[in-house]
TORLUM-394395 format. One record per residue: x, y, z of N, C-alpha, C in turn. Coordinates in steps of 0.02 Angstrom, whole numbers, padded with zeros to 5 digits, always signed. Each point is the difference from the previous one (the first is absolute). Example, Ala and Ser with C-alpha at 12.3 -4.5 7.8 and 13.67 -1.06 7.14 Angstrom:
% residues 2
+00660-00284+00390-00045+00059+00000+00045+00060+00000 -00018+00053-00036+00042+00059+00003-00039+00055+00037 
***
This chain:
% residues 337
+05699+01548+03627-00034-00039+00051+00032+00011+00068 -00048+00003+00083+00049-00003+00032-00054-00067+00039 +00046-00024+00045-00016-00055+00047-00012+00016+00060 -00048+00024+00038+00013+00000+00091-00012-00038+00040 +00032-00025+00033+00021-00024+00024-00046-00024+00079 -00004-00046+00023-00027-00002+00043+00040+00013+00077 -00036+00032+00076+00029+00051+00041+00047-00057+00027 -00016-00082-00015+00048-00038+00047+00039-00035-00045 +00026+00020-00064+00034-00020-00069+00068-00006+00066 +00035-00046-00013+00097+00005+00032+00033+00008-00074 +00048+00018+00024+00055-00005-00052+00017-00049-00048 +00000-00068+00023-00007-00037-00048-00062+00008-00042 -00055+00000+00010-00066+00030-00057+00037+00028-00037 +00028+00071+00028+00019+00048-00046+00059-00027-00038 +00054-00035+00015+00033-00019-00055+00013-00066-00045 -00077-00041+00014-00031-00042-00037-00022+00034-00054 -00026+00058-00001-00030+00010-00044+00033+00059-00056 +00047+00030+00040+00064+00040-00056+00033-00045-00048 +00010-00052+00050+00047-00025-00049-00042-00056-00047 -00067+00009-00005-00042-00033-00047-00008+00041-00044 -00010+00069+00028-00009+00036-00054+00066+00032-00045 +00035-00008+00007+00098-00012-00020-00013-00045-00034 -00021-00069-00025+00003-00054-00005-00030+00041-00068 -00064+00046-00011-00051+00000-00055+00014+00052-00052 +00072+00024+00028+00040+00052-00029-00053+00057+00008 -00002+00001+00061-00031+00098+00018+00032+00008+00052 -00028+00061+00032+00056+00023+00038-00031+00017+00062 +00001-00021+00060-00036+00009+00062+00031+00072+00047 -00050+00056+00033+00013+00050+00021-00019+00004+00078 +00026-00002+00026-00016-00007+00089-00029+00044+00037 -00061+00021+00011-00014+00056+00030-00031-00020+00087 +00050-00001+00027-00027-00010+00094-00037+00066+00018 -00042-00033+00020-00045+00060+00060-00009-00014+00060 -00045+00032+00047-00020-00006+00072-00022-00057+00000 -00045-00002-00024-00061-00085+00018+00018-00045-00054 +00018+00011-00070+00021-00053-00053+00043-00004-00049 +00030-00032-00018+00054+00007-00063-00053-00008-00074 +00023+00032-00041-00041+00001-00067+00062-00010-00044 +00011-00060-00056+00042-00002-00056-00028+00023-00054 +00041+00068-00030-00023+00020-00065+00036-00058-00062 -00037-00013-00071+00060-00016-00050-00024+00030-00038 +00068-00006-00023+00004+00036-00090-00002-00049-00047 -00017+00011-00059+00007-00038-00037-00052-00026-00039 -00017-00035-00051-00046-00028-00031-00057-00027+00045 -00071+00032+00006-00039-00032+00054-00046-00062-00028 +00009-00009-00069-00029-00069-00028+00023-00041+00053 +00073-00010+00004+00035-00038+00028-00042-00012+00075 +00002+00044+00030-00043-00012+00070-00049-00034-00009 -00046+00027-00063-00086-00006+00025+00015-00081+00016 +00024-00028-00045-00016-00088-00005+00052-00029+00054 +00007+00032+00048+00031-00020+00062-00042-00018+00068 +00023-00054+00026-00094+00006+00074+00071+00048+00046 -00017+00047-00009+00060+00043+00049-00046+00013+00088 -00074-00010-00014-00046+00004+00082+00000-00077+00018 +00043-00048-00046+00030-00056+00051+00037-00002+00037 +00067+00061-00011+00037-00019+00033-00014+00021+00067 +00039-00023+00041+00026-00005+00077-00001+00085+00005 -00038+00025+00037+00017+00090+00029-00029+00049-00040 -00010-00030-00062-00062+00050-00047-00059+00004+00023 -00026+00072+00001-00079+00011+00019-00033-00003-00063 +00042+00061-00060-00037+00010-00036+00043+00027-00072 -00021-00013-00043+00037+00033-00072-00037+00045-00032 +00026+00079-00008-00029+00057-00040+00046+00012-00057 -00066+00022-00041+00052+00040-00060-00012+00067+00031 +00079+00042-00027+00005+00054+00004-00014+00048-00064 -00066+00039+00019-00020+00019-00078+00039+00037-00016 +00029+00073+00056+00026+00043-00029+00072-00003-00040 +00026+00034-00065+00070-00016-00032+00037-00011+00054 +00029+00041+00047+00035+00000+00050-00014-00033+00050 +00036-00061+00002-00010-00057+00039+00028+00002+00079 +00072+00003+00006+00017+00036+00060-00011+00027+00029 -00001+00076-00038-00039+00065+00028-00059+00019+00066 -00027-00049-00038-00085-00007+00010-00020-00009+00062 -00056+00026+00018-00023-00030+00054-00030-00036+00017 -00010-00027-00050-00038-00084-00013+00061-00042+00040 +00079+00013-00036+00033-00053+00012+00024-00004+00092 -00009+00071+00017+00023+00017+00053-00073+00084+00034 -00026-00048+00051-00042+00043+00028+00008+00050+00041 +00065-00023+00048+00020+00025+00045+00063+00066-00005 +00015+00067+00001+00049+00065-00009+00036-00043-00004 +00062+00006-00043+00081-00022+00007+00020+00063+00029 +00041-00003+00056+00036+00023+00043+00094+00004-00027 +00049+00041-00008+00044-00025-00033+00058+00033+00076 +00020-00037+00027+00056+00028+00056+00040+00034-00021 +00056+00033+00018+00066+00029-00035+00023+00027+00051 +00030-00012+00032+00051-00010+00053-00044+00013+00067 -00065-00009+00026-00047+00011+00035-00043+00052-00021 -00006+00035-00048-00034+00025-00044-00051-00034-00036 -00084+00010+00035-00043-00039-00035-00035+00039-00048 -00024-00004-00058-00001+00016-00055-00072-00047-00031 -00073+00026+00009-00046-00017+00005-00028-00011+00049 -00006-00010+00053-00020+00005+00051-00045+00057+00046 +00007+00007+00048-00022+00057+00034+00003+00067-00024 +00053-00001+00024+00049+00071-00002+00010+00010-00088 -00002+00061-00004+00017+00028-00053+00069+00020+00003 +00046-00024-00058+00067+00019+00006+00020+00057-00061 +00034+00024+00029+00036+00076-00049+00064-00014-00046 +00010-00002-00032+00054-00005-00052+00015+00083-00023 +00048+00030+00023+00036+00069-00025+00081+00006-00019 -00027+00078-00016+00086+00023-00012+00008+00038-00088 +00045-00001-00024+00002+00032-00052+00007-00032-00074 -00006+00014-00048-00040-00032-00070+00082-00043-00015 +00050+00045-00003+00054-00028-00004+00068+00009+00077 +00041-00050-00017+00045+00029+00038+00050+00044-00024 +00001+00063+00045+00042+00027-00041+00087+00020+00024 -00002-00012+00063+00057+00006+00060-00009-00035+00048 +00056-00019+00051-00018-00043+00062-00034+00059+00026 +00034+00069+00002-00031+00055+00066-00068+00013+00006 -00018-00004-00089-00084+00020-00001-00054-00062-00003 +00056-00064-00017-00052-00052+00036-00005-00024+00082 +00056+00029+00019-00026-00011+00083-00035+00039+00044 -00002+00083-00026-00038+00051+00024-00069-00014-00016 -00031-00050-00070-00048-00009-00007-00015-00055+00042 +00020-00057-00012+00012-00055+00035+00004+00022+00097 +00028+00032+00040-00006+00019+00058-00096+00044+00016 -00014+00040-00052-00049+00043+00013-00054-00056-00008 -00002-00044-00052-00061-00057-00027-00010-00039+00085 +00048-00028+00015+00006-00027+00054-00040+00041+00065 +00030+00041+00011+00004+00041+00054-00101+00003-00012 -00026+00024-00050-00073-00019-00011-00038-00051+00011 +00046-00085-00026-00051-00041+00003-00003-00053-00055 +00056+00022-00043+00010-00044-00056+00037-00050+00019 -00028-00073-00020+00032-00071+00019+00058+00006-00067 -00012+00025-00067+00041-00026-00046+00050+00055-00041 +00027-00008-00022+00062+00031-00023-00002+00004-00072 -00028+00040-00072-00008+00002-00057+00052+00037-00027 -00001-00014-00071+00056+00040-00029+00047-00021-00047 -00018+00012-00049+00014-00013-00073+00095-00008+00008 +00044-00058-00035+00055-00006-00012+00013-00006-00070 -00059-00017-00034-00005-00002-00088-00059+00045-00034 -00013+00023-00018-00051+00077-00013-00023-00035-00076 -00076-00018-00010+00020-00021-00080-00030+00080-00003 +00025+00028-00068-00017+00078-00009-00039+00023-00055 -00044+00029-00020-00009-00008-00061+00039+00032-00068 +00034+00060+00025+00071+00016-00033+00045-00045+00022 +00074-00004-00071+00051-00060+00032+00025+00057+00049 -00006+00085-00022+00049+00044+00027+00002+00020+00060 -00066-00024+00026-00022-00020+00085+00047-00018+00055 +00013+00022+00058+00019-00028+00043-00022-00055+00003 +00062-00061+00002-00026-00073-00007+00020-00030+00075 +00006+00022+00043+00011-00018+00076+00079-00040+00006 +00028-00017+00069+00059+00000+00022+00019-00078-00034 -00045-00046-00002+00044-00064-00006-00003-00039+00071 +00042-00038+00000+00007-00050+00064+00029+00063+00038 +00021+00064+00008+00041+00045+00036-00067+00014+00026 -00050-00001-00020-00052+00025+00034-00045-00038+00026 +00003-00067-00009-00027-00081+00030+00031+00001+00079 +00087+00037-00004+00037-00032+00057-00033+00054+00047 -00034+00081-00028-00021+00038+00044-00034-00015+00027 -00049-00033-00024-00087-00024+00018+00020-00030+00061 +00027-00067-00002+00036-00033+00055+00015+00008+00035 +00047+00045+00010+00032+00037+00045-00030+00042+00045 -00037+00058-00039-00033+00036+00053-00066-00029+00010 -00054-00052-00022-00036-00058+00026+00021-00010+00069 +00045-00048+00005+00022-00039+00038-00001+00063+00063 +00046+00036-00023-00003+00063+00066-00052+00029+00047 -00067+00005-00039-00054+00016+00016-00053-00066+00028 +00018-00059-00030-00050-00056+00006-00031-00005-00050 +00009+00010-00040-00062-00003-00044+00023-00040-00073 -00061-00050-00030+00021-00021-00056+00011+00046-00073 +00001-00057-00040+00015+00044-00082-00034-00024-00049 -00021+00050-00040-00054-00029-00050+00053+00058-00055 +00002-00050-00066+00018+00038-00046-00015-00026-00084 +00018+00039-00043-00014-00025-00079+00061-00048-00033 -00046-00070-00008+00056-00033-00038-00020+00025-00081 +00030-00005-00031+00002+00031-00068+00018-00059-00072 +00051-00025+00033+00029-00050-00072-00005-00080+00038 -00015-00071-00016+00018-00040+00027+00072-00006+00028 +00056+00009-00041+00074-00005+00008+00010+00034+00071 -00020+00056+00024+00008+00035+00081-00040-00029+00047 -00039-00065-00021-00029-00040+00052+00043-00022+00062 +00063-00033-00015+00023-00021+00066+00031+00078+00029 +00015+00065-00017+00024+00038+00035-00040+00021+00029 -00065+00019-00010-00027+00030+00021-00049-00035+00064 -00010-00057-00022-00012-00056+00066+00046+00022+00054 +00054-00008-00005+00063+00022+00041-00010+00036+00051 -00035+00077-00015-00010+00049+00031-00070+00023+00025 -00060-00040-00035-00045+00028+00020-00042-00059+00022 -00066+00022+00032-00049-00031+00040-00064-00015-00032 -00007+00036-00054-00058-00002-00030+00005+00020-00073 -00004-00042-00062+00016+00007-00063-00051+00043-00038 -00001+00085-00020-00063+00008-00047+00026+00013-00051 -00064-00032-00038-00015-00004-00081-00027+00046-00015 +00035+00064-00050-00042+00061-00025-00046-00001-00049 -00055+00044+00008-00047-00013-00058+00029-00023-00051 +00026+00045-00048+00025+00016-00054+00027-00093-00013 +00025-00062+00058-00002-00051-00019-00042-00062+00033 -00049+00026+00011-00068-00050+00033-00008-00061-00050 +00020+00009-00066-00020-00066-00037+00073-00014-00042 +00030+00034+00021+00060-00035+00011+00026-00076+00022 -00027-00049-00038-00005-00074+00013+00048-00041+00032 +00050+00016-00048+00074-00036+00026+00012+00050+00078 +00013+00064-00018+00016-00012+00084-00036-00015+00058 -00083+00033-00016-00029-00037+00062+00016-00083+00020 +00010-00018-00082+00007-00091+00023+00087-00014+00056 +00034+00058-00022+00068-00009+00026-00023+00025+00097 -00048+00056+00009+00008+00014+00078-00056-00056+00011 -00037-00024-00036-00060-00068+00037+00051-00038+00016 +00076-00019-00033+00038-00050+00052+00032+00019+00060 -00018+00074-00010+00054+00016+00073-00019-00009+00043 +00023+00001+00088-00025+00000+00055-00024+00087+00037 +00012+00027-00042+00001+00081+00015-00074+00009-00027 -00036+00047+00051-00082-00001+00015+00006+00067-00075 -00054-00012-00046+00002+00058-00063-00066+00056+00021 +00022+00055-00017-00065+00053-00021-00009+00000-00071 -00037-00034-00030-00027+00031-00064-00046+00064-00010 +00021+00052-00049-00052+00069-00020-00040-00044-00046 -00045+00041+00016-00038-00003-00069+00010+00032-00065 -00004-00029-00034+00026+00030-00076-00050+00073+00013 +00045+00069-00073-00067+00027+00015-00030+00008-00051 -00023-00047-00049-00043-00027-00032-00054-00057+00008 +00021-00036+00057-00037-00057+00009-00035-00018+00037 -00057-00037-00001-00056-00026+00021+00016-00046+00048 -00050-00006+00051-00009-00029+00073+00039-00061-00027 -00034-00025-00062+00014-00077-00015+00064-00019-00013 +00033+00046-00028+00043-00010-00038+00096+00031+00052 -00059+00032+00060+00054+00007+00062+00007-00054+00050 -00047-00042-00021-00013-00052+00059+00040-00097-00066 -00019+00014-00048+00039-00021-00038+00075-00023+00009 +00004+00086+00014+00100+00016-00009+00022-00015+00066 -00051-00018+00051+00031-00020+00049+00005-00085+00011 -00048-00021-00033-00015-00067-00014+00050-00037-00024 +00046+00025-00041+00080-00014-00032+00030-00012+00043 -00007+00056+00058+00075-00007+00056-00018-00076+00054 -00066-00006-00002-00037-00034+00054+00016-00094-00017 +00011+00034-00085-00022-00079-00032+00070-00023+00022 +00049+00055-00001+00071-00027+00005+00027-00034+00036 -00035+00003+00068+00018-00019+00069-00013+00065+00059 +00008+00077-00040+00004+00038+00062-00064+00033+00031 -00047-00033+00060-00069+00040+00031+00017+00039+00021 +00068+00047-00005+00000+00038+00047-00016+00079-00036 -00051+00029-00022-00002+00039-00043-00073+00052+00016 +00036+00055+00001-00053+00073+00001-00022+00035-00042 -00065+00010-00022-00014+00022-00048+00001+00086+00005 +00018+00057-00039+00032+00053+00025-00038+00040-00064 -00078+00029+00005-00060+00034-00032+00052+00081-00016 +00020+00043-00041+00018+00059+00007+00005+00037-00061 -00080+00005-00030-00037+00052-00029+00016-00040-00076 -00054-00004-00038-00007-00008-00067+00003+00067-00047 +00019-00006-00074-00016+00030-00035-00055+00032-00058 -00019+00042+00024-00082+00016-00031+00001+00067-00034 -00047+00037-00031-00010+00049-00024+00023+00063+00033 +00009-00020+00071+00000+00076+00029+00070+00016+00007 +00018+00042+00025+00068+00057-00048+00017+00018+00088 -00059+00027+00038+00028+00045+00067+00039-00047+00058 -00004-00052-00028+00069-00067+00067+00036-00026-00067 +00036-00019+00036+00062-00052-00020-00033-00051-00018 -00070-00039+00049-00019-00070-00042-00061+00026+00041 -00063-00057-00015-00057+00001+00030-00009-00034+00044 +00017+00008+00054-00032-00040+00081-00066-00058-00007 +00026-00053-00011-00064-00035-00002-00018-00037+00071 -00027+00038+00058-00022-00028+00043-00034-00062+00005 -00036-00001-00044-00053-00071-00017+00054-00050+00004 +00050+00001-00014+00052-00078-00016-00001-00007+00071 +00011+00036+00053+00027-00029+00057-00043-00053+00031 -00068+00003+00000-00047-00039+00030-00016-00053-00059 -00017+00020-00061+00023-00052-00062+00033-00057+00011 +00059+00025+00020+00072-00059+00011-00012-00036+00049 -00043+00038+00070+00000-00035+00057-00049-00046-00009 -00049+00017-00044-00059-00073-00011+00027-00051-00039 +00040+00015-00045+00040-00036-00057+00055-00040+00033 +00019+00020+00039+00094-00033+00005-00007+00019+00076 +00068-00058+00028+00010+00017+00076+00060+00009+00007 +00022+00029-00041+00071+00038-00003-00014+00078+00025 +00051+00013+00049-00008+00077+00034+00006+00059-00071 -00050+00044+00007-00006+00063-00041+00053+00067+00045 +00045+00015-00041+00022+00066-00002-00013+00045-00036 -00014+00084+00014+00003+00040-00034+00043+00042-00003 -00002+00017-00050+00097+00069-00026-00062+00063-00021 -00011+00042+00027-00013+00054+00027+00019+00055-00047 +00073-00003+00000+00057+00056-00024-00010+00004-00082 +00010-00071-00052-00009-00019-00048-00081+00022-00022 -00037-00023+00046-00054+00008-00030-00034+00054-00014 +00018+00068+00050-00021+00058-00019+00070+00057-00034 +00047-00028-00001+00081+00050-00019-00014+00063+00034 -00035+00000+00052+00020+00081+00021-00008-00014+00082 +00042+00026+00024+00007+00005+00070-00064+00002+00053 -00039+00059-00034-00034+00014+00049-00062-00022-00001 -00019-00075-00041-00065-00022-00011+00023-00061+00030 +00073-00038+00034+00016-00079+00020-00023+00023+00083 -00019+00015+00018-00039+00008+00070-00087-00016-00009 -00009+00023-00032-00096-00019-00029-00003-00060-00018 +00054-00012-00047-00013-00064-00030+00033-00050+00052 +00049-00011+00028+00018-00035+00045-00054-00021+00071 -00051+00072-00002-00042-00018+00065-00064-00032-00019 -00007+00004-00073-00043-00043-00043+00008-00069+00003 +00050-00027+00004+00040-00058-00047-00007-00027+00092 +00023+00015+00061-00015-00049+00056-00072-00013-00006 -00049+00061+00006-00052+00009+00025-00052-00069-00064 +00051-00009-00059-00048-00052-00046+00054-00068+00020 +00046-00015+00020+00004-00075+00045+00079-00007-00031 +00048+00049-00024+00037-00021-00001+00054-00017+00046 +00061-00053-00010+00039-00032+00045+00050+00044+00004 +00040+00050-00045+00059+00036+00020-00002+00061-00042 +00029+00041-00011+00022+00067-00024+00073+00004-00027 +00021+00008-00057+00055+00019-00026+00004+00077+00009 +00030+00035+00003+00007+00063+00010+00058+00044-00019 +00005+00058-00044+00080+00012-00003-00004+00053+00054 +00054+00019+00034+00023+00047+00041+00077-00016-00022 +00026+00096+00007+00058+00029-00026+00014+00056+00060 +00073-00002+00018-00002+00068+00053+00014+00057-00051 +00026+00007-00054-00005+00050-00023-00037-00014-00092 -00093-00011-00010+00003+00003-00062+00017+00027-00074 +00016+00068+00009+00005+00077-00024+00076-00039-00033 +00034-00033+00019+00069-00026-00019+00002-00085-00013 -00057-00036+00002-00006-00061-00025+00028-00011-00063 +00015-00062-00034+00021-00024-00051-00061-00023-00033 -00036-00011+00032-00057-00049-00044-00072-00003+00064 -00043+00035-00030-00067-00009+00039-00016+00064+00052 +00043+00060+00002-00007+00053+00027-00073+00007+00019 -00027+00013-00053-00068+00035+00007-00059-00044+00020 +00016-00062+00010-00067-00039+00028+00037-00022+00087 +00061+00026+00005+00019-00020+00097-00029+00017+00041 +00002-00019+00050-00018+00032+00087+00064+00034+00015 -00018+00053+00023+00073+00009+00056-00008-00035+00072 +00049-00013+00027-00012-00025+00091-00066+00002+00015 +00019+00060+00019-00088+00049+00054-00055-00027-00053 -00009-00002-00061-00080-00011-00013+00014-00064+00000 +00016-00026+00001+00024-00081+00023-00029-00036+00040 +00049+00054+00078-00020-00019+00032-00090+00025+00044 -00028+00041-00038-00057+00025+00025-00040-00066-00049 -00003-00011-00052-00023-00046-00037-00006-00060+00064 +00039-00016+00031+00004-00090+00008-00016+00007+00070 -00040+00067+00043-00034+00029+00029-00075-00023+00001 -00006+00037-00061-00070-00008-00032-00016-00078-00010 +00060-00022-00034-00036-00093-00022-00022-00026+00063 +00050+00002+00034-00014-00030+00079-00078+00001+00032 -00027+00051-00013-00082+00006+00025-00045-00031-00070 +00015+00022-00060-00059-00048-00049+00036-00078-00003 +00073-00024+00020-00003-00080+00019-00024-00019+00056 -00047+00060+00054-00037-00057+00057-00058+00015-00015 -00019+00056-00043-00069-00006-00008-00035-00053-00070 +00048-00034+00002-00015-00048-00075+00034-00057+00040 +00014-00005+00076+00034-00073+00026+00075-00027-00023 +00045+00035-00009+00057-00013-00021+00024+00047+00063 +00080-00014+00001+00081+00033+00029+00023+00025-00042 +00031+00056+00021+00045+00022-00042+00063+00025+00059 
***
C-alpha cells in the first residue's frame, strides 16, 4: 500500500501517521518528492484495509501497489530518483561514465587508466579489488591493497569509486574506501548480503543476474530498498541465451523496461555484455540512445597484459573517441554527457 499525501501535509501529518503505522506492526517507507511526500508500508495489507487511513490529517489518498516490487515501482515513486555522490548526479540529466579496468592490478596501471578515463570524461573510477572467478586458479584481485589504490588515485584525479563487494564480512572495509557499492551478477539474489548493503549508507549498483528476469532484477533490488537503502542503480549487462558469438546477450529492451517499471537510474556494462572489445562502442551508443542513466565501461592502458577481462577493454584512444561519439547521441535524445 502506499499513502500520498496531500501538497500541504506538514510534518506533523507525516509523523502522526508513521508512528500509527509503527503502532500496527508494519513498517512505514518515506518517499519525499517535489510537490508531495508518499508513505510506502510493508507489511500485512489486511491490516490497512480496515483502517480509515483517508481520515487522517494530510492523506489525499490510499493505493495498493500491484506490482511484487513495492519500492521499486513507479507506482510507489513517480518521479527519477536522482542519487548524489559527491556532486555526482546519477539519474538525472547528464549521463555519467563509470570506467577503468575489470580488476586492479597495480597502482601504475590503475592511474594511467584512471588519468586517461578522466582526461576523456569519466566522472567515476571502476575496478575490481575482489575478482569472483570462475576458476579458484584465477587471478582473484589485490585485497584491501587494491581498495587503498582505488582511493588514492580517485582522490588524485577527482573522481569517485565504484567497486565489487563480494562477502558480507568485507562490508565495513570496503565502505571505507569506496563511493559506490556493486553487487555482481553472479550474486543478485544473494539475500543476506543485499539485506547487509540495504543497511548501509553507501549508494549500491546492482547487475543483473545473467539468468534473470526483469522481475526478478527488480525483486533483488527490492531487498536492498526494503532494508532502509533508496540509494540503488540498477546495472542491465547482457543475459545468457543460446548464442555462443558474445559473452552474454545485450538485452536492450530492459533499459526502457526498467524505466517504465522502476525510478531507480538504469546503467549499462557494455564490456560484459558483448566480451569483446570491439562491439562495447555499438552497444554503448545503443544503450544512451534507448534512455540509459550511466555506462560502466572497462578501459586498460595495456589489455594484451591484463589479468582479467583483456579481451572485452578499451584502450585510452577508443575510449576516448567513444565518449566523443556519446556526447552527440546524449543531445540528440536530450541528455549531457
Amino acid at each position: 500500500m502506499i499513502i500520498v499525501l496531500r501538497p500541504d501535509a506538514t510534518e506533523k501529518d507525516v509523523e502522526h501517521i508513521v508512528e500509527k503505522i509503527k503502532s500496527w506492526g508494519l513498517t512505514p517507507m518515506i518517499s519525499k518528492g517535489v510537490e508531495r511526500t508518499i508513505i510506502g508500508v510493508i507489511g500485512e495489507e489486511d491490516i490497512l484495509r480496515v483502517q480509515p487511513l483517508e481520515a487522517f490529517p494530510g492523506v489525499e489518498k490510499v493505493m495498493p501497489v500491484l506490482a511484487p516490487y513495492k519500492l521499486v515501482s513507479r507506482e510507489f515513486k513517480s518521479e527519477n530518483t536522482i542519487i548524489d555522490i559527491k556532486g555526482i548526479c546519477i539519474g538525472g540529466k547528464r549521463i555519467v561514465v563509470m570506467a577503468g579496468p575489470c580488476a586492479v592490478e597495480s597502482y601504475e596501471q590503475l592511474r594511467a587508466a584512471a588519468e586517461a578515463i578522466k582526461k576523456a570524461g569519466a566522472q567515476v573510477l571502476r575496478g575490481g579489488a575482489f575478482k569472483p572467478r570462475t576458476s579458484p586458479y584465477s587471478f582473484q584481485g589485490l585485497g584491501e591493497e587494491g581498495l587503498k589504490y582505488l582511493r588514492q588515485v580517485a582522490d588524485e584525479f577527482g573522481m569517485a569509486v565504484v567497486t565489487e563487494l563480494m562477502d558480507p564480512r568485507d562490508l565495513v572495509l570496503v565502505e571505507k574506501y569506496t563511493d559506490i557499492i556493486q553487487i555482481g551478477a553472479r550474486n543478485m539474489q544473494n539475500f543476506a548480503l543485499l539485506k547487509e548493503v540495504g543497511q548501509s549508507r553507501k549508494p549500491v549498483l546492482l547487475k543483473r543476474g545473467m539468468s534473470a528476469t526483469i522481475k526478478e532484477f527488480l525483486m533483488a533490488a527490492e531487498y536492498i530498498l526494503s532494508s532502509g537503502n533508496f540509494q540503488v542503480m540498477l546495472c542491465e549487462r547482457g543475459v545468457r541465451t543460446f548464442e555462443t558469438e558474445t559473452r552474454f546477450t545485450f538485452d536492450l529492451n530492459a533499459v526502457p523496461i526498467i524505466k517504465q517499471k522502476s525510478h531507480l537510474p538504469v546503467i549499462v556494462d557494455p564490456s560484459h555484455a558483448t566480451g569483446k572489445y570491439s562491439l562495447v562502442p555499438a552497444v554503448a551508443r545503443a544503450a544512451v540512445a534507448a534512455g540509459a542513466d550511466g555506462l560502466l565501461i572497462e578501459v586498460h592502458p595495456n589489455p594484451e597484459e591484463a589479468l582479467s577481462d583483456g579481451e572485452q577493454s578499451l584502450l585510452p584512444d577508443k575510449f576516448a573517441k567513444l565518449m566523443q561519439e556519446l556526447k552527440s547521441i546524449a543531445r540528440a535524445v536530450g541528455r549531457d554527457l
